[in-house]
MOPAC internal coordinates of N, CA, C and O (Angstrom, degrees):
PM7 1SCF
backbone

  N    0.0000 0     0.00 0     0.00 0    0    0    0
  C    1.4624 1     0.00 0     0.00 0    1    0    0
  C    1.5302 1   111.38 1     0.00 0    2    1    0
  O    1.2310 1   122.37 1   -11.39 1    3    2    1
  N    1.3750 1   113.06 1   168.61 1    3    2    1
  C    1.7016 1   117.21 1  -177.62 1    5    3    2
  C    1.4985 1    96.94 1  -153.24 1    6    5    3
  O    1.2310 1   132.50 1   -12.98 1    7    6    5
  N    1.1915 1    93.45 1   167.02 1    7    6    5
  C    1.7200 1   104.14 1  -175.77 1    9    7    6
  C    1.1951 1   118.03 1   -72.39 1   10    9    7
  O    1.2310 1   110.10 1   -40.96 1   11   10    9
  N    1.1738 1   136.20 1   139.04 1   11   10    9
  C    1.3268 1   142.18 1  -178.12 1   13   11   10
  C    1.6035 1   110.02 1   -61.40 1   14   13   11
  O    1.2310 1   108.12 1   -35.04 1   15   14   13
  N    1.7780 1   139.79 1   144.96 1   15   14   13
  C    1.0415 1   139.20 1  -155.84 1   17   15   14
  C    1.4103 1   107.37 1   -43.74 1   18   17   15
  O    1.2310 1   130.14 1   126.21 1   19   18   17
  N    1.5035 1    98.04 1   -53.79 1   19   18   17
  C    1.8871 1    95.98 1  -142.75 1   21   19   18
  C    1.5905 1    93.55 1   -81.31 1   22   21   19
  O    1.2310 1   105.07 1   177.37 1   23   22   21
  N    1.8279 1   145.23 1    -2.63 1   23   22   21
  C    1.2342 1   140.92 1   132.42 1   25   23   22
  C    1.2916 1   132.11 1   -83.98 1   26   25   23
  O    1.2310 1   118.82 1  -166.56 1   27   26   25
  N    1.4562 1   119.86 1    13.44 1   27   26   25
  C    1.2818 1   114.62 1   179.38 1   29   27   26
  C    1.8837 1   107.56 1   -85.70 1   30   29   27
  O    1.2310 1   130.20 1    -7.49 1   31   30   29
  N    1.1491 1    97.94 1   172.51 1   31   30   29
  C    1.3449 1   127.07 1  -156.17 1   33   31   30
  C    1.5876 1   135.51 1  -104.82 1   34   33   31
  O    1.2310 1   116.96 1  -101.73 1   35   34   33
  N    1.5034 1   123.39 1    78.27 1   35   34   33
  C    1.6905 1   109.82 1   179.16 1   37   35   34
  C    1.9673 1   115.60 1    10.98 1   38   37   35
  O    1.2310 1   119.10 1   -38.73 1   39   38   37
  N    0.9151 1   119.32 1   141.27 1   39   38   37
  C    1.5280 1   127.29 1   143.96 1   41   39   38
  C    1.5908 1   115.92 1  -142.32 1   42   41   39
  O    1.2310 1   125.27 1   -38.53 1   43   42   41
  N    1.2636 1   107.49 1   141.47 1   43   42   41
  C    1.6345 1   114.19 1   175.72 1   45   43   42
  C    1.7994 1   112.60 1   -96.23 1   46   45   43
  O    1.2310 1   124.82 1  -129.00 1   47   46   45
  N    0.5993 1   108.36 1    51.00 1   47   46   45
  C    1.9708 1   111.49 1  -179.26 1   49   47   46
  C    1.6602 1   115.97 1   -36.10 1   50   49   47
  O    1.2310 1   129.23 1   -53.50 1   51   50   49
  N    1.1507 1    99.81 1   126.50 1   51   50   49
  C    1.7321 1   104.60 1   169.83 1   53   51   50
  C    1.5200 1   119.98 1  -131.32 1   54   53   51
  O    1.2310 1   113.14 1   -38.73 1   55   54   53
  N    0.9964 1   130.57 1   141.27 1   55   54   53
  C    1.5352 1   133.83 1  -170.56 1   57   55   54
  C    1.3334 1   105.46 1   -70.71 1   58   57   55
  O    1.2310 1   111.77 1   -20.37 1   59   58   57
  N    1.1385 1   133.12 1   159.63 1   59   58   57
  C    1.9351 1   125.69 1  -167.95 1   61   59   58
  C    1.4895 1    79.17 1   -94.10 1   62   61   59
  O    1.2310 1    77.32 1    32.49 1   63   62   61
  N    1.2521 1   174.71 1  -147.51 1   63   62   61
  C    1.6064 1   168.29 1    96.50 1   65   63   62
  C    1.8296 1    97.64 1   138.54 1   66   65   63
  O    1.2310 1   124.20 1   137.11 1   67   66   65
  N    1.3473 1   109.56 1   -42.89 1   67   66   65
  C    1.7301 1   118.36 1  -162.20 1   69   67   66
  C    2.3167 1    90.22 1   -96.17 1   70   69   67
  O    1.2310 1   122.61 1   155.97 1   71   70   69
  N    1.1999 1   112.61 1   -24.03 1   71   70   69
  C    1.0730 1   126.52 1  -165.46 1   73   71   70
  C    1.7073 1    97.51 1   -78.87 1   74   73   71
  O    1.2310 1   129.75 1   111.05 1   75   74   73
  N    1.4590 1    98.80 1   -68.95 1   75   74   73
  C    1.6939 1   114.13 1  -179.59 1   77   75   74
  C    1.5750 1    95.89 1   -53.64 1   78   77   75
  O    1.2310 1   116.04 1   135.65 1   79   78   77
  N    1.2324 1   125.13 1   -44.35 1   79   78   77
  C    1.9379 1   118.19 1   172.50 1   81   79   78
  C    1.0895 1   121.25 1   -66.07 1   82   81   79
  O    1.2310 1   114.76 1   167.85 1   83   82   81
  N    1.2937 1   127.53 1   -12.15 1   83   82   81
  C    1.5486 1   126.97 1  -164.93 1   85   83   82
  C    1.9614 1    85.25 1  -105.85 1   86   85   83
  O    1.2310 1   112.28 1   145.33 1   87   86   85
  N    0.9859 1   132.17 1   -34.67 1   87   86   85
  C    1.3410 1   129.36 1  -179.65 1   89   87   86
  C    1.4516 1   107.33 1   -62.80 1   90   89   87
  O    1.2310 1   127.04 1   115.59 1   91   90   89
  N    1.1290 1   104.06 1   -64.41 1   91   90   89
  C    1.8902 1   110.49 1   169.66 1   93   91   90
  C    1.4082 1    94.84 1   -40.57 1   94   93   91
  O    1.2310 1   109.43 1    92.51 1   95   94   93
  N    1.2734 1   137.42 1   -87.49 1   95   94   93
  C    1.6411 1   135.84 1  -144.20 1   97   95   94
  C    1.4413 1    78.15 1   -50.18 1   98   97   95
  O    1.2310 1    99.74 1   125.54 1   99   98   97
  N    1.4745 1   154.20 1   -54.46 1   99   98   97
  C    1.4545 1   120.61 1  -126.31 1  101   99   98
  C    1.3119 1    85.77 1  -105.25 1  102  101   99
  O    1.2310 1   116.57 1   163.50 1  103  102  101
  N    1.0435 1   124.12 1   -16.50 1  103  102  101
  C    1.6849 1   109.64 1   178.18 1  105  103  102
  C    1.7089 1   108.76 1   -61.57 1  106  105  103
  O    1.2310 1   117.64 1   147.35 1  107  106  105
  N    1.4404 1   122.10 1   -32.65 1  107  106  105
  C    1.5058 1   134.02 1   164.05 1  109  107  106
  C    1.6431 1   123.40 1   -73.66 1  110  109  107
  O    1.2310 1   125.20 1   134.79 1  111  110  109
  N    1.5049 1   107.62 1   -45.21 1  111  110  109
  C    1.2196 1    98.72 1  -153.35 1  113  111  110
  C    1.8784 1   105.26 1  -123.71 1  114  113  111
  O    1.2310 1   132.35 1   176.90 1  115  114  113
  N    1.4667 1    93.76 1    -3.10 1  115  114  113
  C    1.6558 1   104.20 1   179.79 1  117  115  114
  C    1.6854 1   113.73 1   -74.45 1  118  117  115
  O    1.2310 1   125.34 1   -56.89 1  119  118  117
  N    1.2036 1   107.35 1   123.11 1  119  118  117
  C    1.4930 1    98.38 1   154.82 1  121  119  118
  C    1.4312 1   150.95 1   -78.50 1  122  121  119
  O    1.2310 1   117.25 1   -21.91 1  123  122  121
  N    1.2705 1   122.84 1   158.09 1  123  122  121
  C    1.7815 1   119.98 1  -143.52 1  125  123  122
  C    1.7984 1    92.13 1   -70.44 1  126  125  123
  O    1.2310 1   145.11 1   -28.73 1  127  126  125
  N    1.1334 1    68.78 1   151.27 1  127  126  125
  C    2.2658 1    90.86 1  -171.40 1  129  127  126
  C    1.4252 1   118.61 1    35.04 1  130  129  127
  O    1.2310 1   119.96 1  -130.18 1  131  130  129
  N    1.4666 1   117.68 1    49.82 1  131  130  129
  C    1.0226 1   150.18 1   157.45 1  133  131  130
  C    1.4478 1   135.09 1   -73.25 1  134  133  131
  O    1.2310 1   109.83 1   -77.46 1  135  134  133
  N    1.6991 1   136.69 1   102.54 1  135  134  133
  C    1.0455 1   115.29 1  -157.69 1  137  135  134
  C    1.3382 1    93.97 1  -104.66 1  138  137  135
  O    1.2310 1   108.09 1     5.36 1  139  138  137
  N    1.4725 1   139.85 1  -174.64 1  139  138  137
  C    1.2219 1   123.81 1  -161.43 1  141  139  138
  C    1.8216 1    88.85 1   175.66 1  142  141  139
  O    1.2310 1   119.07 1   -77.83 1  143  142  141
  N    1.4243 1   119.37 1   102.17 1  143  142  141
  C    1.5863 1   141.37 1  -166.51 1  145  143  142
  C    1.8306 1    87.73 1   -78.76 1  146  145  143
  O    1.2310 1   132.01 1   -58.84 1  147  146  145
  N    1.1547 1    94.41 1   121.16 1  147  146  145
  C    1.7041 1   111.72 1   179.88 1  149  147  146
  C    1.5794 1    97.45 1  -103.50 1  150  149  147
  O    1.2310 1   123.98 1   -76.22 1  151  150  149
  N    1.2657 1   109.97 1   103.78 1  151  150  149
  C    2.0079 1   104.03 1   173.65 1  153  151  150
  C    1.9010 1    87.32 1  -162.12 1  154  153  151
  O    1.2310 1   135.08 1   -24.72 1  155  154  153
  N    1.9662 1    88.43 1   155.28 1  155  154  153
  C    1.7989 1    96.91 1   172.76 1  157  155  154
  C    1.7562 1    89.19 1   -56.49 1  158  157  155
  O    1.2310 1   133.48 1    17.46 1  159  158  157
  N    1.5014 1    91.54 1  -162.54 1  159  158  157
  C    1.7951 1   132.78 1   154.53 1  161  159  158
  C    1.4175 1   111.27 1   -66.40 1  162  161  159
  O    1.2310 1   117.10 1   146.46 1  163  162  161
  N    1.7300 1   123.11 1   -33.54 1  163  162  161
  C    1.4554 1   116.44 1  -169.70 1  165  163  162
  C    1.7476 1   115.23 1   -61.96 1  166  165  163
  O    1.2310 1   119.31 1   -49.83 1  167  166  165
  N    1.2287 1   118.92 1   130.17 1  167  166  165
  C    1.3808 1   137.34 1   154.92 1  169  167  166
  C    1.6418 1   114.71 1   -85.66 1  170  169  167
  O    1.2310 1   117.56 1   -97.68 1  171  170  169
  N    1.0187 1   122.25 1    82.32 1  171  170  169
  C    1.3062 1   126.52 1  -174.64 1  173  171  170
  C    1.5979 1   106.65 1  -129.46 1  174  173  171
  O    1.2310 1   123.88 1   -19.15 1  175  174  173
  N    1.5633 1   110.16 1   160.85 1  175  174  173
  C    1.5234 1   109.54 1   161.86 1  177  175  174
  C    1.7767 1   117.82 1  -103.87 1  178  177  175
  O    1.2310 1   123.66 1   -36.28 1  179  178  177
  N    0.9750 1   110.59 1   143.72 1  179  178  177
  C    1.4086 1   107.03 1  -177.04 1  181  179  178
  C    1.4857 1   130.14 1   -27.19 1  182  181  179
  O    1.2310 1   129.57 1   129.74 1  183  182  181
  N    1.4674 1    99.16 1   -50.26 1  183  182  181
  C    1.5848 1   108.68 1  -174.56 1  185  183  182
  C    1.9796 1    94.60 1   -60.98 1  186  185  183
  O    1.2310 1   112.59 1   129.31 1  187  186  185
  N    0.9941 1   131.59 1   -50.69 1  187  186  185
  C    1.3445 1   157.38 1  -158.97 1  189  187  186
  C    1.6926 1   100.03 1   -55.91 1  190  189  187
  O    1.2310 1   127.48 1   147.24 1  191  190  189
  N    1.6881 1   103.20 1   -32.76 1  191  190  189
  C    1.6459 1   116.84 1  -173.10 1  193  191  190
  C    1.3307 1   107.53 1   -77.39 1  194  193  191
  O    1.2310 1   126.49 1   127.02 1  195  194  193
  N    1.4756 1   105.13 1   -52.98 1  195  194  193
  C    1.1383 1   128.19 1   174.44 1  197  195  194
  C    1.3851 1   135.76 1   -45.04 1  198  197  195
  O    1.2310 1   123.60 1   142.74 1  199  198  197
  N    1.4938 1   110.70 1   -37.26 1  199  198  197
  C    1.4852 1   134.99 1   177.94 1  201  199  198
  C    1.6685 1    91.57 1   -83.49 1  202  201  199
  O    1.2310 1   120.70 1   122.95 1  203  202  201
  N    1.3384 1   116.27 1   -57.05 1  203  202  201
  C    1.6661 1   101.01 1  -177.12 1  205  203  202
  C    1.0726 1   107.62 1   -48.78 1  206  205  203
  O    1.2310 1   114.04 1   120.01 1  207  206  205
  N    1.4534 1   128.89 1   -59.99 1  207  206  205
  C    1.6370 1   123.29 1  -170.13 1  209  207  206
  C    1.3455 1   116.23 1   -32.25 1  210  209  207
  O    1.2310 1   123.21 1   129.82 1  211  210  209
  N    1.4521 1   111.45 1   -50.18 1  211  210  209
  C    1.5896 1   128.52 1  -163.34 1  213  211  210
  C    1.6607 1   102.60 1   -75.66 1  214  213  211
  O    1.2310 1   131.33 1   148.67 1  215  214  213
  N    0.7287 1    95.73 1   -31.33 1  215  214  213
  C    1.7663 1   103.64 1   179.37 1  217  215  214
  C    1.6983 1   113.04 1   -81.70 1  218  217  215
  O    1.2310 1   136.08 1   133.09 1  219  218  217
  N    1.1829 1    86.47 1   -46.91 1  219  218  217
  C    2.0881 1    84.81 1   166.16 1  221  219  218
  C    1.4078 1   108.82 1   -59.90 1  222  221  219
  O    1.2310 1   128.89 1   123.37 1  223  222  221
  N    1.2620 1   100.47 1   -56.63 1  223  222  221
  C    1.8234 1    91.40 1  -177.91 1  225  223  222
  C    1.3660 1   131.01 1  -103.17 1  226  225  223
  O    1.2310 1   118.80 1  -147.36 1  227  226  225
  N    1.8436 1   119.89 1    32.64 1  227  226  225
  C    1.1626 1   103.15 1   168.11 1  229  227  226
  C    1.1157 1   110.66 1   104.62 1  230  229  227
  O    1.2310 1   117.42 1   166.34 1  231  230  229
  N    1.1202 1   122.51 1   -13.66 1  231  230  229
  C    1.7622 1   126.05 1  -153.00 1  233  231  230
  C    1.1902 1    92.22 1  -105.01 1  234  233  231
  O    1.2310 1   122.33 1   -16.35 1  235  234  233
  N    1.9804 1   113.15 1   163.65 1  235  234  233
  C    0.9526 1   134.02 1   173.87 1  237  235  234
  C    1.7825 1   117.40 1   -69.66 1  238  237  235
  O    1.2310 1   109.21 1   -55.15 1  239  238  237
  N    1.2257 1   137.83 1   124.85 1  239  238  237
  C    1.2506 1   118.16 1  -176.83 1  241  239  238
  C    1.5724 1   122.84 1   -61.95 1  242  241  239
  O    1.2310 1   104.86 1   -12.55 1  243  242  241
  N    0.9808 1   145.60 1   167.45 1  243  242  241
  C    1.7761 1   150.71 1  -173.69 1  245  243  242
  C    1.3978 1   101.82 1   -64.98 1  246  245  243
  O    1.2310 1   119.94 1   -49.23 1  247  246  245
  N    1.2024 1   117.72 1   130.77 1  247  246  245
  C    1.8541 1   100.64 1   157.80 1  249  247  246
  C    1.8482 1   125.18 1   -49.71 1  250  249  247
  O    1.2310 1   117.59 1   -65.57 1  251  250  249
  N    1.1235 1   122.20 1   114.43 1  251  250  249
  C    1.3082 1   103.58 1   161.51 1  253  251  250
  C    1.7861 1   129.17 1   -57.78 1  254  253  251
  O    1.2310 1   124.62 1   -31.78 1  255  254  253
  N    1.2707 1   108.75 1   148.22 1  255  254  253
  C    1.8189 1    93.66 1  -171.40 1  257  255  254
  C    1.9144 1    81.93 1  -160.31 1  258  257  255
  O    1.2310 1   129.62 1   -38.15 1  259  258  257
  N    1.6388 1    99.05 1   141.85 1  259  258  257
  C    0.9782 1   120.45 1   150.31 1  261  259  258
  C    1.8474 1   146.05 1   -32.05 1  262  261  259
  O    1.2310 1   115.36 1   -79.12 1  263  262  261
  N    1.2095 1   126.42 1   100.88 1  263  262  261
  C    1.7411 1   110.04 1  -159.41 1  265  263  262
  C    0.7358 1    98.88 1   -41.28 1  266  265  263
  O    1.2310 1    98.51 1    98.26 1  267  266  265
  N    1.6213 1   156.12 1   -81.74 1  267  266  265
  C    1.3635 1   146.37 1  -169.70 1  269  267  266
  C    1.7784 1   111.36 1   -19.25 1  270  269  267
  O    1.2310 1   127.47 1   121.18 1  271  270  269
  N    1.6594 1   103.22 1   -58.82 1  271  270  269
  C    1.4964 1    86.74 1  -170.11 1  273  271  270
  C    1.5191 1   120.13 1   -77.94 1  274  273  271
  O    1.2310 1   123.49 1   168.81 1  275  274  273
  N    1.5280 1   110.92 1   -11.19 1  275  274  273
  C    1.4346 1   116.06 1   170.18 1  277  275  274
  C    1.7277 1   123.38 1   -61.48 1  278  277  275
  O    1.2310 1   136.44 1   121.13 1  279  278  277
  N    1.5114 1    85.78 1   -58.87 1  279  278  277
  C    1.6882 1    92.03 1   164.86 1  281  279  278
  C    1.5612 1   130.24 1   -43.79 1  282  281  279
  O    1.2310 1   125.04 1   162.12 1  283  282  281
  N    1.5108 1   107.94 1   -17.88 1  283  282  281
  C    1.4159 1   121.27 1  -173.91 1  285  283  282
  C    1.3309 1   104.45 1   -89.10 1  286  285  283
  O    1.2310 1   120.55 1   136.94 1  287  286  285
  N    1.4177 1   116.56 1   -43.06 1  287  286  285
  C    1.5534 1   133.33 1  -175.18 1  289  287  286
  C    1.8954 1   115.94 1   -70.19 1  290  289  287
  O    1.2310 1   133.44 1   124.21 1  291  290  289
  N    0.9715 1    91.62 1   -55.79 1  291  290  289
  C    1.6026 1   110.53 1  -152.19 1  293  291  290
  C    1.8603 1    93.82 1  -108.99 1  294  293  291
  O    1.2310 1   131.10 1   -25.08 1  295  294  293
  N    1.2824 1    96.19 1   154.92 1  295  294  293
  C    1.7038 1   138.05 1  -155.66 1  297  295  294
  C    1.6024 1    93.96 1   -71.51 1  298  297  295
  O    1.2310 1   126.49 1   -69.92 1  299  298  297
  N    1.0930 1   105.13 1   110.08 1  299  298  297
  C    1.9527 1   108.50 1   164.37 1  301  299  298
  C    1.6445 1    96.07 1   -29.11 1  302  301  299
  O    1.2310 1   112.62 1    90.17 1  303  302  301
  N    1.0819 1   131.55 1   -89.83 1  303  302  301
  C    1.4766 1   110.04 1  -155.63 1  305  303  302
  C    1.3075 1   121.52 1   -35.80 1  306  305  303
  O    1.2310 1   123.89 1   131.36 1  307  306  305
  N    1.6012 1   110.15 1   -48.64 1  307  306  305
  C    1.4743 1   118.75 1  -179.11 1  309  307  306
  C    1.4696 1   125.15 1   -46.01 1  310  309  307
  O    1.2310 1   134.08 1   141.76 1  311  310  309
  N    1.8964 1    90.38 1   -38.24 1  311  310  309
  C    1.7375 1    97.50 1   169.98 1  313  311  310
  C    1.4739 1   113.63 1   -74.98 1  314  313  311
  O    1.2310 1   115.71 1   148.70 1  315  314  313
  N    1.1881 1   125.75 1   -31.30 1  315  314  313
  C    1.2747 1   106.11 1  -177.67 1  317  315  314
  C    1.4237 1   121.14 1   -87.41 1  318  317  315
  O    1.2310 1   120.60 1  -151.96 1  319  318  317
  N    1.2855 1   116.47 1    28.04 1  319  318  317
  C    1.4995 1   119.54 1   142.31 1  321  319  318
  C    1.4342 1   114.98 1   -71.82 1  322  321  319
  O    1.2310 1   123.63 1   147.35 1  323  322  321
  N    1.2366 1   110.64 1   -32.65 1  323  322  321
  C    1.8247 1   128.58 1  -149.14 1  325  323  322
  C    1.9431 1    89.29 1   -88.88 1  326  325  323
  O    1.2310 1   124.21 1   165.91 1  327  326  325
  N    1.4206 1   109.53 1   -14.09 1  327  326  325
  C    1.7217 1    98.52 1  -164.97 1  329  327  326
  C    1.4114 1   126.49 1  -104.71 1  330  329  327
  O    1.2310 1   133.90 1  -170.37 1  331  330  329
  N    1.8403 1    90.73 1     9.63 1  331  330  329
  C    1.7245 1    94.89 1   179.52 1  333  331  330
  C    1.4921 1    97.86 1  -131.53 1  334  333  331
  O    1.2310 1   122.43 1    -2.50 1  335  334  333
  N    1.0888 1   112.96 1   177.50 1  335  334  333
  C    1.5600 1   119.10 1  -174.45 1  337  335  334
  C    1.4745 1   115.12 1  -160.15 1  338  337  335
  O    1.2310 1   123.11 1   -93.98 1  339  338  337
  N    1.8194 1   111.64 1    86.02 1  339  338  337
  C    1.3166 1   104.42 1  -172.11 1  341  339  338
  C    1.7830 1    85.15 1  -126.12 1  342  341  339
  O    1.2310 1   130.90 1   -22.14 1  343  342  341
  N    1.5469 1    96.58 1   157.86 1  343  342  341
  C    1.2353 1   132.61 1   179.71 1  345  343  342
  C    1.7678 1   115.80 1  -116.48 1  346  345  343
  O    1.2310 1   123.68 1   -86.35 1  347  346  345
  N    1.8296 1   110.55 1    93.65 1  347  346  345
  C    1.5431 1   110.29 1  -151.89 1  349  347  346
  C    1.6131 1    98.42 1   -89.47 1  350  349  347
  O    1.2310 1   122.85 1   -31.96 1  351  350  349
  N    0.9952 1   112.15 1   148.04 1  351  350  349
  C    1.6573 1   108.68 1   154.15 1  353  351  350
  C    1.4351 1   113.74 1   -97.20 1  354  353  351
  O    1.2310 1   122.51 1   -36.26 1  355  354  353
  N    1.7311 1   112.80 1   143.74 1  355  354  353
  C    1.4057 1   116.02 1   179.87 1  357  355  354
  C    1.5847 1    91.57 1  -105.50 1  358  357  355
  O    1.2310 1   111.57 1  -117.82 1  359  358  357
  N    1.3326 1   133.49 1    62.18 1  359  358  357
  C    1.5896 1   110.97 1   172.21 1  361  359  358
  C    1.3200 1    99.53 1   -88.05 1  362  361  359
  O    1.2310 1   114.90 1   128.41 1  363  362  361
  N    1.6936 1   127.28 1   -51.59 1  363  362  361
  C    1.5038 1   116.83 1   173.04 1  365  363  362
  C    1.5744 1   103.27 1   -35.58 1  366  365  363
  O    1.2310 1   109.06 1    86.95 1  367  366  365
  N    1.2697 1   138.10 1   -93.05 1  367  366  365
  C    1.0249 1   123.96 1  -145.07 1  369  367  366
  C    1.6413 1   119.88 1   -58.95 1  370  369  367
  O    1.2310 1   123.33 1   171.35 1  371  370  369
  N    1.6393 1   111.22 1    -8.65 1  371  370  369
  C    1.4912 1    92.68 1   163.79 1  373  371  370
  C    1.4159 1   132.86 1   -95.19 1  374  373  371
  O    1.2310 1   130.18 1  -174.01 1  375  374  373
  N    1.5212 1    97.98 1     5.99 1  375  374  373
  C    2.0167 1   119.41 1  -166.61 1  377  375  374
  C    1.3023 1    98.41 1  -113.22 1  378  377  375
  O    1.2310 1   122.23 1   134.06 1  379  378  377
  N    1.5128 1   113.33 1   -45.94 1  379  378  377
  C    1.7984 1    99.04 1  -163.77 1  381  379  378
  C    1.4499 1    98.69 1   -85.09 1  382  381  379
  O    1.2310 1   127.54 1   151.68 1  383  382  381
  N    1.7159 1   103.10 1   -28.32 1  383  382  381
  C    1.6843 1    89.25 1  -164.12 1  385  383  382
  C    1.7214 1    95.44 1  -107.43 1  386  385  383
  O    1.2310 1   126.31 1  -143.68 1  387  386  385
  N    0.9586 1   105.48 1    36.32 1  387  386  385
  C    1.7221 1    90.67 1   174.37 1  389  387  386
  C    1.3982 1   119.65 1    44.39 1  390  389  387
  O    1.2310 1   107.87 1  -147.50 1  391  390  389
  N    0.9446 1   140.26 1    32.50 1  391  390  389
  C    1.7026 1   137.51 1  -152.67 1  393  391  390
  C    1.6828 1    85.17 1  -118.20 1  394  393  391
  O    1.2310 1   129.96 1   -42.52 1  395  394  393
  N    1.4921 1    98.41 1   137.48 1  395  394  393
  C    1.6273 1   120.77 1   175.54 1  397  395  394
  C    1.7095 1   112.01 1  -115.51 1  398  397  395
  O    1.2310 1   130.06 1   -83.49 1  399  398  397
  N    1.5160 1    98.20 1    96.51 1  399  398  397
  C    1.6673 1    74.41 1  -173.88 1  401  399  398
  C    1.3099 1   111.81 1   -69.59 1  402  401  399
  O    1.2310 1   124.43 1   -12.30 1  403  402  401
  N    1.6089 1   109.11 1   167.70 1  403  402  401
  C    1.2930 1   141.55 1  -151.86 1  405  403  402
  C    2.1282 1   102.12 1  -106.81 1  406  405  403
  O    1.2310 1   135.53 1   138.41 1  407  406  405
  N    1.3626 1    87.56 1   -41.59 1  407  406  405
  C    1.0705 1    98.38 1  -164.45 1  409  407  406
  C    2.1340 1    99.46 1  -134.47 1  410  409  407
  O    1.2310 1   133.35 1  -113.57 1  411  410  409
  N    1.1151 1    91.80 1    66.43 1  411  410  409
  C    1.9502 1   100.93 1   174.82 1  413  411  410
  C    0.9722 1   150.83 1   -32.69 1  414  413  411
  O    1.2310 1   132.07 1   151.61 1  415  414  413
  N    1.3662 1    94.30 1   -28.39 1  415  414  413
  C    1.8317 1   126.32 1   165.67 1  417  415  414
  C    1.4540 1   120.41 1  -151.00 1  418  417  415
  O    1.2310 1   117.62 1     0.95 1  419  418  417
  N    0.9875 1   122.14 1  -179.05 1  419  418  417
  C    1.4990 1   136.99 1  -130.29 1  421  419  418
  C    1.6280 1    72.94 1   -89.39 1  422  421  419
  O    1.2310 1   120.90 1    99.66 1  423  422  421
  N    1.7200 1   115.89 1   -80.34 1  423  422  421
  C    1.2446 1   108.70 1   177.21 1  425  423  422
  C    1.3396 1   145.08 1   -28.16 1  426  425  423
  O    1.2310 1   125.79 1   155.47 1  427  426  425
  N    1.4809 1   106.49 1   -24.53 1  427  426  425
  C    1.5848 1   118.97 1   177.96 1  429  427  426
  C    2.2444 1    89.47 1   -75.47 1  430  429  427
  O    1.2310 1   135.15 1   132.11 1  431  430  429
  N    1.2775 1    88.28 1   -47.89 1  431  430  429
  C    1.3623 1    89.47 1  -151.26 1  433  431  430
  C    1.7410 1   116.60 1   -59.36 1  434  433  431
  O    1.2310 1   132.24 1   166.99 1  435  434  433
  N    1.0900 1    93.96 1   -13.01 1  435  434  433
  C    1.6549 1   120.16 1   178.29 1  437  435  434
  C    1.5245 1   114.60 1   -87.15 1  438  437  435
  O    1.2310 1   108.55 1   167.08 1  439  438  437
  N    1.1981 1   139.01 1   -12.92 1  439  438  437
  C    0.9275 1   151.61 1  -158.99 1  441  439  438
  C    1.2133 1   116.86 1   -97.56 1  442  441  439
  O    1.2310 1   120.10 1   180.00 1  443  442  441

């Protein structure tokens, strides 16, 4: 399940391939105690990720459900994805570390 629109939640999505590359560049090109936000270009909300997935492949979409009723349902860790809502920028990782994504958005990255 995922949160229903008007409580659902930012996500920053990255492909595991653009992730394992962005580690390499900073092992070269990162500077010392440097943090550096690893995410595509996509601005999406979770539930929103989720429905693409299911739609690329066929699948049934998630139930939408209320935080209250999620929190009731689903696994403390699981919720505390569902309890923050940040929106990252990757400009460090495309300026300091030179990194070209491969895969730009969530949709590319799913594909």
């Amino acid at each position: 399940p995922v949160l229903g629109a008007d409580e659902d939640v930012s996500t920053n999505p990255i492909h595991a391939d653009e992730l394992t590359r962005a580690c390499c560049a900073a092992l070269w090109r990162g500077k010392p105690q440097r943090v550096t936000n690893v995410n595509d270009d996509s601005q999406m909300l979770m539930g929103d990720y989720f429905d693409m997935a299911a739609d690329l492949y066929g699948l049934s979409r998630p139930p939408r459900l209320t935080y209250v009723d999620a929190a009731a349902q689903l696994p403390a860790m699981q919720m505390s994805f569902m309890g923050e809502s940040r929106r990252l920028m990757n400009r460090r990782l495309k300026h300091e570390l030179r990194l070209v994504l491969r895969y730009p958005t969530a949709a590319e990255g799913l594909r």
